[in-house]
C-alpha positions as CSV (number, residue, x, y, z in Angstrom):
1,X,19.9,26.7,-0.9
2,X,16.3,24.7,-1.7
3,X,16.1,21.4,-2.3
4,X,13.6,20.3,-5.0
5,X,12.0,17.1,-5.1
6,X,10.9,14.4,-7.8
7,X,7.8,12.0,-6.9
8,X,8.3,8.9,-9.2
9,X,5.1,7.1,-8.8
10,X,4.9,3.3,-10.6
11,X,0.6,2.4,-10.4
12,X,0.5,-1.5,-10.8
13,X,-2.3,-2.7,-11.2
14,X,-4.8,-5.3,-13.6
15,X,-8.3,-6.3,-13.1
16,X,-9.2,-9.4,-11.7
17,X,-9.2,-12.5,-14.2
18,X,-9.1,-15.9,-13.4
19,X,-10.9,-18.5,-14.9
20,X,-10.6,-21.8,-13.0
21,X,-13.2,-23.1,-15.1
22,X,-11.2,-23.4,-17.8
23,X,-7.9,-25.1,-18.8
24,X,-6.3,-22.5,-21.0
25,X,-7.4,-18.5,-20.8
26,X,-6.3,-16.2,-23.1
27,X,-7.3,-12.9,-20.7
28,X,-5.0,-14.4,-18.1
29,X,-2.4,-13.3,-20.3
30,X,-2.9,-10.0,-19.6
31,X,-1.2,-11.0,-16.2
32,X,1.6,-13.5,-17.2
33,X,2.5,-11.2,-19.5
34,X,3.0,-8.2,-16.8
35,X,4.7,-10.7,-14.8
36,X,7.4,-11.1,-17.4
37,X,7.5,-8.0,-19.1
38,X,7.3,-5.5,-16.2
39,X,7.1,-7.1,-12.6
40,X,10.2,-9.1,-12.8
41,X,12.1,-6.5,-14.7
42,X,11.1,-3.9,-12.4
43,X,12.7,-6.0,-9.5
44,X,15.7,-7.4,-11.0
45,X,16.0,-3.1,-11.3
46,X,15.7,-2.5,-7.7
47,X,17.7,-5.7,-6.8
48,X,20.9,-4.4,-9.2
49,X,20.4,-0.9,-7.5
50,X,20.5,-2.4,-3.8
51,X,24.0,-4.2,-4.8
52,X,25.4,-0.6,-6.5
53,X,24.1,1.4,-2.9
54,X,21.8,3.5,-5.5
55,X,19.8,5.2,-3.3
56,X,16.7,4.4,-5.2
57,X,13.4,6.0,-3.6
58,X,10.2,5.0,-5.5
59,X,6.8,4.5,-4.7
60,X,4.5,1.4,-6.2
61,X,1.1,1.3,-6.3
62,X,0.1,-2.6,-6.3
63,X,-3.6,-2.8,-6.6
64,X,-5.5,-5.2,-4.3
65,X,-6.6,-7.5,-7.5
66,X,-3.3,-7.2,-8.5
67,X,-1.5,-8.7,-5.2
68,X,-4.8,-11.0,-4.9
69,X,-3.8,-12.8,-8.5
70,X,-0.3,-12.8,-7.7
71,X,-0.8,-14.9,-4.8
72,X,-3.2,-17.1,-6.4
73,X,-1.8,-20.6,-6.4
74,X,-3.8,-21.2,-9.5
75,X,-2.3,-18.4,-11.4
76,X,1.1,-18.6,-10.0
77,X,1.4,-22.2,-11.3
78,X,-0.4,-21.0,-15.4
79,X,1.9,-18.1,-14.8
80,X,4.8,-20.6,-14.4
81,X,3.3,-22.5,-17.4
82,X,3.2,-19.8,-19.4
83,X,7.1,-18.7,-18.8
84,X,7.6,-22.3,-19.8
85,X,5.7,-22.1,-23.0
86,X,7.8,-19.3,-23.8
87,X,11.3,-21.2,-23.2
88,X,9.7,-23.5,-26.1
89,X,8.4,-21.8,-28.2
90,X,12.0,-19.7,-28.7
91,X,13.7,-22.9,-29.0
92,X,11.4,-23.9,-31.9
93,X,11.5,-21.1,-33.5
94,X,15.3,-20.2,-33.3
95,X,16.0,-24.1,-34.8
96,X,13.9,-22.6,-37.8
97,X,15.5,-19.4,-38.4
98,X,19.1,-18.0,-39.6
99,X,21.6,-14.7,-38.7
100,X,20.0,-12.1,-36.9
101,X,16.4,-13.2,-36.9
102,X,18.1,-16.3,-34.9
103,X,19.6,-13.9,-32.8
104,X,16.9,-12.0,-31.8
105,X,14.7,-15.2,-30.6
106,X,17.5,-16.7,-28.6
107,X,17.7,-13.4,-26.8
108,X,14.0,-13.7,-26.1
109,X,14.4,-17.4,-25.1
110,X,17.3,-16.4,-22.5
111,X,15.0,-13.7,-21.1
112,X,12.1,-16.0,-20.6
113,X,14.5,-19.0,-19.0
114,X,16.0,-15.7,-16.8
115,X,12.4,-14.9,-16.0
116,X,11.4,-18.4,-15.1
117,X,14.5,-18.7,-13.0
118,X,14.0,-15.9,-10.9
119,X,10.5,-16.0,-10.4
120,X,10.2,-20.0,-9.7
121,X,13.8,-20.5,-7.8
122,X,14.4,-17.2,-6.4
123,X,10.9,-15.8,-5.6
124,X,8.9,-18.5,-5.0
125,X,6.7,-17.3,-6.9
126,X,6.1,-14.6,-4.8
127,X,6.5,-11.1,-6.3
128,X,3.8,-9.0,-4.0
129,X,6.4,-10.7,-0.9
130,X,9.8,-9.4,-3.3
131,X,8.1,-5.6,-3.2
132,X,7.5,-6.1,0.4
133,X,10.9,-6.8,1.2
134,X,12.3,-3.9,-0.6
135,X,9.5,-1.4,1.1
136,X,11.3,-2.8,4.7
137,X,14.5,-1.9,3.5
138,X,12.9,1.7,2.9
139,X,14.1,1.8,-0.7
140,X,10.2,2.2,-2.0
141,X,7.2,2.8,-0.3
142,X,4.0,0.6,-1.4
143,X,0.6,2.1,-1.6
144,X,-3.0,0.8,-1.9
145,X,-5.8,1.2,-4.0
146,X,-9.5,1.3,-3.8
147,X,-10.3,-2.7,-3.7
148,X,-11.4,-3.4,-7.5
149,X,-10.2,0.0,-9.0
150,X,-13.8,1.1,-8.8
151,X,-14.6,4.4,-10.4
152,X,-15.5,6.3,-7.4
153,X,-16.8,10.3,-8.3
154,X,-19.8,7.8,-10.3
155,X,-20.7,5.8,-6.9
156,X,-21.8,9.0,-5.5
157,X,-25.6,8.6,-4.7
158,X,-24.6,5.1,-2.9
159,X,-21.8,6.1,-0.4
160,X,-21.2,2.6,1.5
161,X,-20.3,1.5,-2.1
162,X,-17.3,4.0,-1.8
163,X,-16.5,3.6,1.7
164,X,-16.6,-0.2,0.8
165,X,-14.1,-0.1,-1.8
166,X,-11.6,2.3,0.2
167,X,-12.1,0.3,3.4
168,X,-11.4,-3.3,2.0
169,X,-8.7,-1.9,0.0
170,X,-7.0,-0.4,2.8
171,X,-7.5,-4.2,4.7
172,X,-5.9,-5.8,1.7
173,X,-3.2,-4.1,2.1
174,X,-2.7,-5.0,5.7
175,X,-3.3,-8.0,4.6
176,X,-0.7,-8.0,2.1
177,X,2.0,-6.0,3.8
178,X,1.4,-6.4,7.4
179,X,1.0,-2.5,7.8
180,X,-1.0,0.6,7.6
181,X,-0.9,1.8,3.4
182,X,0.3,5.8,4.1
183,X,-1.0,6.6,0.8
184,X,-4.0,5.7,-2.1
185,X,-3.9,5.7,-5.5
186,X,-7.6,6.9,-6.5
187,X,-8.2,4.8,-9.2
188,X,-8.1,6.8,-12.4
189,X,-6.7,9.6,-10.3
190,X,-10.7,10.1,-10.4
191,X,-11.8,12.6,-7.4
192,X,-15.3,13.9,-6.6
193,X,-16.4,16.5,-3.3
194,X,-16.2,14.3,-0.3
195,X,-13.7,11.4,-1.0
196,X,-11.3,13.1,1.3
197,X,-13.2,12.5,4.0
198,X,-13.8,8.9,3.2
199,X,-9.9,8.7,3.3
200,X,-9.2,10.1,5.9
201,X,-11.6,8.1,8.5
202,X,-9.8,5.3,6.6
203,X,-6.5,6.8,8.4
204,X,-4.7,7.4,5.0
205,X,-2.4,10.6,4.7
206,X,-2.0,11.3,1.2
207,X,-3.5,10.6,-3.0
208,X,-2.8,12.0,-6.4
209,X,-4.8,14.3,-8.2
210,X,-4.5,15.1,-12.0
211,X,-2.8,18.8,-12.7
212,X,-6.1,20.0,-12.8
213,X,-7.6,18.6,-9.9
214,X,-5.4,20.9,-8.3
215,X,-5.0,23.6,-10.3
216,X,-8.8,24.6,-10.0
217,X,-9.2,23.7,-6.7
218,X,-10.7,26.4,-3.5
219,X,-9.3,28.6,-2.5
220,X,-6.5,29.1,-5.5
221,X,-3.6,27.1,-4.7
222,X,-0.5,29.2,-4.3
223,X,2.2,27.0,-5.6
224,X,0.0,25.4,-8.9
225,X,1.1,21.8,-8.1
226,X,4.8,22.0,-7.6
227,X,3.5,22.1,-3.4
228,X,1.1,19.3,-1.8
229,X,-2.0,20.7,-0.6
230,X,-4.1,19.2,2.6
231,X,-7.8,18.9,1.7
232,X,-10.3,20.0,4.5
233,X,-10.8,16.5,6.0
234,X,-7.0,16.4,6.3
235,X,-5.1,13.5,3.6
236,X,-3.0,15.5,1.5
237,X,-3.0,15.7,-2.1
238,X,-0.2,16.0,-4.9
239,X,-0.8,17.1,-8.2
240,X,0.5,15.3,-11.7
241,X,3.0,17.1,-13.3
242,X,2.3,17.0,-17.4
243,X,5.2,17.9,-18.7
244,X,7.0,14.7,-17.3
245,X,4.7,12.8,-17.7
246,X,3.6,13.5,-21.7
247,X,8.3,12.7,-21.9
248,X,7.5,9.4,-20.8
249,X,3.8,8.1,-21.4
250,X,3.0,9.4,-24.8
251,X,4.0,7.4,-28.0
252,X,3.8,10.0,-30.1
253,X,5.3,12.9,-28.6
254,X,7.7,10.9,-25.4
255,X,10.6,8.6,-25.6
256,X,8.9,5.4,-26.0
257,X,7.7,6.2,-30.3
258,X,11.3,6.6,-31.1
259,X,11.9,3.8,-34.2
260,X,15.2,2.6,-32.2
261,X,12.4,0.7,-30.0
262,X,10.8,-2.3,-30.0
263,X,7.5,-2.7,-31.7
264,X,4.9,-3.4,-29.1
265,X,2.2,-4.7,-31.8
266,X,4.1,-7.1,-34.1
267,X,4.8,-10.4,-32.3
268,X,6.0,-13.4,-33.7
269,X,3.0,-15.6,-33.0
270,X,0.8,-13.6,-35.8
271,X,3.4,-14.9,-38.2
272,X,4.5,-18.2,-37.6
273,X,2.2,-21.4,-38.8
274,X,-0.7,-22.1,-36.5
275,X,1.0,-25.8,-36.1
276,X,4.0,-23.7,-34.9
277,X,1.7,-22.1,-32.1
278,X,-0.3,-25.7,-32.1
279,X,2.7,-27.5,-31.0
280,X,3.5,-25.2,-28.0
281,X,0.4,-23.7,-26.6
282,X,-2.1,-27.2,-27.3
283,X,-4.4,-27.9,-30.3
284,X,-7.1,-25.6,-31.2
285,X,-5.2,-22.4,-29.8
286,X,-5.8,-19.1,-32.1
287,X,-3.3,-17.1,-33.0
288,X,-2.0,-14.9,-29.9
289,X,0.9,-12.7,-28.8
290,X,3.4,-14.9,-27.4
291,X,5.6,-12.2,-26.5
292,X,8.1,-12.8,-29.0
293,X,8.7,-9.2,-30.6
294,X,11.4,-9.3,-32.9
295,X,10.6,-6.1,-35.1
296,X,11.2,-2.0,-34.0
297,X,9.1,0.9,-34.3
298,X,9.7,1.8,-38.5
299,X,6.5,3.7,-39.3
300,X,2.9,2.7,-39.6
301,X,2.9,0.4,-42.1
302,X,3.0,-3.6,-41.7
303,X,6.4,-3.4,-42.8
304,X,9.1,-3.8,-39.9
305,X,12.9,-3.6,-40.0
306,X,14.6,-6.3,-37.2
307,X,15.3,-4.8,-33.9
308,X,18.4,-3.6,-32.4
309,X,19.1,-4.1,-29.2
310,X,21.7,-2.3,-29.1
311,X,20.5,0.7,-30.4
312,X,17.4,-0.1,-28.4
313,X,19.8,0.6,-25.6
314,X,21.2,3.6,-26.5
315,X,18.4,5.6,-27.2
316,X,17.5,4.5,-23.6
317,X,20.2,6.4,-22.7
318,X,19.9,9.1,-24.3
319,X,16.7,9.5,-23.3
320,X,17.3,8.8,-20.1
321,X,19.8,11.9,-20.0
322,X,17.1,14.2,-21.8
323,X,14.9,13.5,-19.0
324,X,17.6,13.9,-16.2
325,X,18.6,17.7,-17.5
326,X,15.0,18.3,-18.0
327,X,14.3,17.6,-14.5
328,X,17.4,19.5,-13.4
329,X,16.4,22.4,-15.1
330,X,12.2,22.7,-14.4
331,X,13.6,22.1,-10.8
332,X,16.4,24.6,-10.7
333,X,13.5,27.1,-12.0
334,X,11.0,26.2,-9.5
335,X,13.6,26.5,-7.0
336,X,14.4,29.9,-8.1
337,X,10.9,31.0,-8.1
338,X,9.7,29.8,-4.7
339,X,10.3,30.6,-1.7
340,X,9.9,26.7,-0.5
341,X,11.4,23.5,-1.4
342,X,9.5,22.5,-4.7
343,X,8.1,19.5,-5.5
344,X,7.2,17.4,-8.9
345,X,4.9,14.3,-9.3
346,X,5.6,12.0,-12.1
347,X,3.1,8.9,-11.7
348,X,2.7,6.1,-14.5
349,X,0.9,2.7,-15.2
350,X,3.8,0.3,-14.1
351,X,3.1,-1.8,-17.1
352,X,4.2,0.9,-19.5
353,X,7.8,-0.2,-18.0
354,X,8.8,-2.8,-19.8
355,X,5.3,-4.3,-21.2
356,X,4.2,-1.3,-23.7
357,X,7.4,0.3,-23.5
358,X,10.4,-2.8,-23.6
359,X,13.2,-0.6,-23.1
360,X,11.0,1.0,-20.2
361,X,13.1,-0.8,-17.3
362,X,16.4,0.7,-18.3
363,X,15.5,3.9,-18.9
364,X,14.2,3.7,-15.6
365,X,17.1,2.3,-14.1
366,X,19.4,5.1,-15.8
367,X,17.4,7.8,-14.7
368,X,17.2,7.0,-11.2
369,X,21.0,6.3,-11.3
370,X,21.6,9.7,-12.4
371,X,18.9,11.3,-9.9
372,X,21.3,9.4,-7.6
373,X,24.5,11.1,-8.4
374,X,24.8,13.1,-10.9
375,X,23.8,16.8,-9.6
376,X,22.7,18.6,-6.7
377,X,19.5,20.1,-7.5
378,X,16.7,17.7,-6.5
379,X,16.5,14.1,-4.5
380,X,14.5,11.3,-5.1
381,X,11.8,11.0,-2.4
382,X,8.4,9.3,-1.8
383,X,5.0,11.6,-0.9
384,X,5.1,10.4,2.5
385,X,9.1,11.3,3.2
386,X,7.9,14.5,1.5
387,X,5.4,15.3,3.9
388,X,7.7,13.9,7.2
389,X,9.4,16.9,6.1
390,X,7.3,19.6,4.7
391,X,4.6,18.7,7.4
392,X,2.7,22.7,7.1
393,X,1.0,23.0,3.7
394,X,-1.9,25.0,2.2
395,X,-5.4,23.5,3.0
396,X,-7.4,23.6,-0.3
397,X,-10.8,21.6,-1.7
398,X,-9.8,19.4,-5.0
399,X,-11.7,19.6,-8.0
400,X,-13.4,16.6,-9.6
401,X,-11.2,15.1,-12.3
402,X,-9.7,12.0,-13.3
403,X,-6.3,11.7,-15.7
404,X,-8.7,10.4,-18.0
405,X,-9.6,11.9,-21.7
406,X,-10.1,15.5,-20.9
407,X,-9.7,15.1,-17.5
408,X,-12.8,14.2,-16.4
409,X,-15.4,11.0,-16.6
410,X,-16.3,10.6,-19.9
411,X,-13.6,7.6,-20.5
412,X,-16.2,5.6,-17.8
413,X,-19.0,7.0,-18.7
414,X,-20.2,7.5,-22.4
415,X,-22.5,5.9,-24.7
416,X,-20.5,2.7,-24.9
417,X,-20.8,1.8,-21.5
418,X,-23.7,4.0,-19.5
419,X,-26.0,0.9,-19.4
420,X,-23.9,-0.3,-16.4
421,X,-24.5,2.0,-14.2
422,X,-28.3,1.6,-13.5
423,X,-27.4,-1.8,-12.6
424,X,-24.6,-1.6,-10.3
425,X,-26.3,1.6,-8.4
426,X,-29.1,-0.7,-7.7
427,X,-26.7,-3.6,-6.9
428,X,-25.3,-1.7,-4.2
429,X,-28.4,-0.1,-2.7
430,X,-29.2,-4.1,-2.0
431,X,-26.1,-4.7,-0.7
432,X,-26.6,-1.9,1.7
433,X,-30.5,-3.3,2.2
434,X,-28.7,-6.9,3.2
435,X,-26.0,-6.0,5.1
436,X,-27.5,-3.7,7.7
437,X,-30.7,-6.8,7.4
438,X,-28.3,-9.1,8.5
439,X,-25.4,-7.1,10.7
440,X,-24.1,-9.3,13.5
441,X,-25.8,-12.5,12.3
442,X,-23.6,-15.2,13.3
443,X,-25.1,-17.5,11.0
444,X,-22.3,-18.9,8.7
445,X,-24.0,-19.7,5.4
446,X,-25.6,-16.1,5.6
447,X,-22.3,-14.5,6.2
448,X,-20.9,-16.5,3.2
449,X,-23.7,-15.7,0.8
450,X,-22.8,-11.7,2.2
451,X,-19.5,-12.4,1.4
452,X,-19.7,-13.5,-2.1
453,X,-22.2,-11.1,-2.7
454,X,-20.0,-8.0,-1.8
455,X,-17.0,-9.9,-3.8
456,X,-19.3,-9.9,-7.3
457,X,-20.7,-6.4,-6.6
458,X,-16.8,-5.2,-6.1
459,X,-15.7,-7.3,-9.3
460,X,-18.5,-5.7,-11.4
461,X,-18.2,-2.0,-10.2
462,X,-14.3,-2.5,-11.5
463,X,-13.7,0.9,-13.9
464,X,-11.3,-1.5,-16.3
465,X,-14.8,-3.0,-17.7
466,X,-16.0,0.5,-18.3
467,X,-13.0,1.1,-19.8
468,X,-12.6,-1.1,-22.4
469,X,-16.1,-1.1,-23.5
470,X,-15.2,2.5,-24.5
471,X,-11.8,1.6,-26.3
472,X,-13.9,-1.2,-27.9
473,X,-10.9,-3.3,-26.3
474,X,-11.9,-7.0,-25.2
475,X,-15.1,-4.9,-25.2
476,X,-17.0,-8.3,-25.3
477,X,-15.1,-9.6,-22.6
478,X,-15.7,-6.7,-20.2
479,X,-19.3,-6.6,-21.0
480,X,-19.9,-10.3,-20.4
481,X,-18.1,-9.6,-17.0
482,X,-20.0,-7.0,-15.5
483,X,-23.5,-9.0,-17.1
484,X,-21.6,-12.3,-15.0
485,X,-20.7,-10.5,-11.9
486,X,-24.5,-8.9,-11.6
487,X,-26.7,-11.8,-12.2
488,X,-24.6,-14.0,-9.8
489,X,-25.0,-10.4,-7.6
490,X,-28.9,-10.9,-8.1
491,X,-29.1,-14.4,-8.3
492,X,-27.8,-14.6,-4.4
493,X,-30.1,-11.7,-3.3
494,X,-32.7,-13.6,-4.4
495,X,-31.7,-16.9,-2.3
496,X,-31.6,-14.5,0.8
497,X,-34.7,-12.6,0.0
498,X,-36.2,-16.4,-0.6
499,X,-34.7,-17.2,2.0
500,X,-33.6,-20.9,0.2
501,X,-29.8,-20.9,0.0
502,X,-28.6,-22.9,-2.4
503,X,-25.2,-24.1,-1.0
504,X,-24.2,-26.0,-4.2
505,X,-24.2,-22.7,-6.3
506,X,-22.7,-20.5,-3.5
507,X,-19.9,-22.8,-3.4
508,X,-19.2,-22.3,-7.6
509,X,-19.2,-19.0,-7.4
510,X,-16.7,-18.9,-4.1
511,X,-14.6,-20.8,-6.1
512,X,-14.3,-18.7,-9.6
513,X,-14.5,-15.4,-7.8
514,X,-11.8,-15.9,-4.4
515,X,-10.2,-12.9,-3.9
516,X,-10.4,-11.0,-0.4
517,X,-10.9,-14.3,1.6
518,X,-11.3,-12.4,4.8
519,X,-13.3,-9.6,3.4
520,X,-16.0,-7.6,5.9
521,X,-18.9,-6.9,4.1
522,X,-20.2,-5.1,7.2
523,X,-18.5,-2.2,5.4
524,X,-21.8,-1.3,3.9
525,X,-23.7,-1.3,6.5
């Protein structure tokens, strides 16, 4: 009898913001928010799971940026501040409101005193250190990511900008979790001809690959992608299953559009007087999402009936028991049709748990509780446990493709957002020119002008700015960033090809941009 396999594979990740220069952000919000919505949920999951004995198996993706910001000290203590503002703003507003409306924000204002509990008292404030605990007690496996999320297949014609990104994310990680990552989420599951190579003299064993990346890969592969598949240069690769995936991740088609839900897009701080949000969040705020969302999904319209929770709660269910029997039955099919243990990938943005999707977290939690004990057709597992097992696969050349809009590159590059890549090609041609100028100087200002040059060219070359300049998004934001990240790029190539260092402005921009303290910019040489 075969044993199939499902892959659940959570990608956390956001780009870097943080704005010391300013008091109040509103982009950092994009992180606090995660924090509340999806991060801590996720782990109270995994913690409630650990005290059943639910043999949970799960593997997280937590992006370098991502554990970079979480271990800010700066951003831990807003992020604290913000989980505060929360607490006060539901105790305003539930003083001002009657029945079920009243209901609803006290529920919010117990979920935000809960989440400032656990992540202040229990955590320390350290959530990239909670994950690591749980990946020692084997009950997920943590993998890294190239070190901004760079969109790699368009870095091409300057290969130490790849290498680069791989290289420093893999240190990170180290970094991070005091091990070798066995696995790498390819941001934007975006592969071109040659990355495997590039991971595999990083010493990394496996990636994901959209269906399609697989699908039309050399020679055919045998199994479509319900097998792994080991690329020439040796990682393996694992192919996206779509029909999972479209249950979960669509809002039209999956689980998360039914109108038992909570409306992602209606939050209380759109409705409430300004003084309201004046009183909380400091004079002059505009209005904001405060996270507050007291309305479900009823149609289109601006009109919203109150949410339910518990109905929230039991369509969780239920969907969580569609998605179990769907699983048991695509798996008892595959295991009937092949003549080896099958396998199925389901990977999703971690923030879709919880953050876009509210009731994301318990379905979760169901699910995997079912996985757990409820049949005998497939296991839980992680790629990695996969492969310990299943070590003699069919070698076979990837496609290019990314999960992106029509599977390819056209979500990073279109007419939106094609002016950037002139620019950061030539940004990283120089950063190859200066680093193999100046390998093995010793001097220390030159090393830290290196340094902060390869941290702005990283920061720009992020795909999240490409991407929302083509969702039109914080579009303004993202262009301002890459402009910000290149000229203080250029501006520092210029002190070295000068040769005048101006320590005074090195010293600014070390302390706006931070992240990867210890990074080697050697890489690109």
């Amino acid at each position: 009898m075969r044993t199939a396999y499902h892959l659940l594979v959570l990608h956390a990740h956001l780009p870097f913001v943080r704005h010391p220069e300013f008091e109040d952000f509103l982009e950092e919000d994009w992180l606090y928010e995660a924090v509340f919505e999806s991060y801590l949920p996720l782990l109270q999951m995994l913690q409630r799971q650990r005290a059943d004995g639910v043999p949970a198996s799960i593997t997280f993706t937590l992006t370098p940026t991502l554990c970079e910001m979480l271990r800010d000290e700066l951003l831990q203590q807003r992020c604290e501040r913000y989980l505060e503002r929360g607490v006060e703003f539901c105790r305003q507003q539930a003083n001002k409101r009657h029945g079920h409306e009243r209901d609803l924000i006290e529920f919010y204002g117990w979920r935000y005193r809960e989440a400032l509990r656990f992540y202040r008292d229990e955590l320390g404030r350290d959530i990239v250190g909670a994950f690591a605990n749980f990946q020692e007690e084997g009950r997920i496996e943590i993998i890294t990511c190239a070190a901004t999320h760079g969109f790699l297949p368009l870095m091409q014609n300057t290969p130490e900008a790849v290498r680069a990104q791989i290289f420093i994310g893999r240190d990170n990680y180290r970094k991070h979790f005091g091990r070798n990552p066995l696995g790498i989420w390819l941001p934007e599951c975006a592969y071109s001809h040659g990355l495997d190579s590039v991971i595999a003299e990083a010493e990394i064993r496996w990636f994901i690959l959209d269906a399609h990346g697989v699908v039309l890969g050399q020679p055919k592969p045998r199994f479509a992608i319900f097998a792994p598949y080991f690329t020439p240069a040796g990682p393996a690769c694992f192919g996206r299953d779509r029909e999972s995936s479209r249950q979960v991740w669509s809002s039209r088609e999956g689980y998360p559009g039914d109108p038992a839900y909570r409306d992602f897009y209606k939050d209380l701080g759109q409705e409430v007087p300004i003084e309201d949000l004046e009183a909380v969040y400091g004079k002059g705020t505009n209005r904001r999402f405060t996270g507050v969302k007291i309305w479900r999904i009823t149609g289109r319209g601006p009109a919203k009936e109150l949410y339910r929770r518990d109905w929230a709660l039991g369509a969780a269910d239920a969907h969580a028991t569609d998605f179990f029997h769907s699983r048991v039955a695509q798996l008892r099919d595959l295991c009937a049709k092949m003549p080896l243990d099958p396998v199925l990938v389901s990977p999703f943005d971690a923030e879709l748990f919880g953050h876009w999707w509210f009731e994301g977290p318990e379905f979760l939690d169901l699910y995997i509780r079912k996985a757990a004990y409820d049949q005998d057709v497939f296991r839980l597992t992680t790629p990695s446990r996969f492969l310990a097992i299943h070590p003699t696969q069919q070698i076979l050349s990837p496609s290019a493709s990314s999960w992106g809009n029509r599977g390819y590159w056209e979500v990073w590059l279109n007419e939106q957002n094609s002016w950037i890549y002139p620019h950061l090609h030539a940004a990283a041609r120089r950063m190859t020119q200066m680093a193999r100028k100046y390998l093995g100087t010793e001097d220390r200002l030159l090393r830290r002008v290196l340094a902060q040059m390869a941290r702005e060219l990283l920061l720009a070359q992020s795909s999240d700015w490409a991407f929302l300049m083509r969702t039109g998004t914080a579009r303004q934001y993202a262009e301002r960033r890459t402009r910000d990240h290149l000229l203080r790029f250029n501006k520092l190539y210029d002190m070295l090809e000068k040769n005048s260092i101006e320590e005074a402005l090195l010293s600014r921009y070390e302390r706006i941009d931070n992240l990867f303290q210890d990074i080697r910019w050697e890489y690109y040489a």
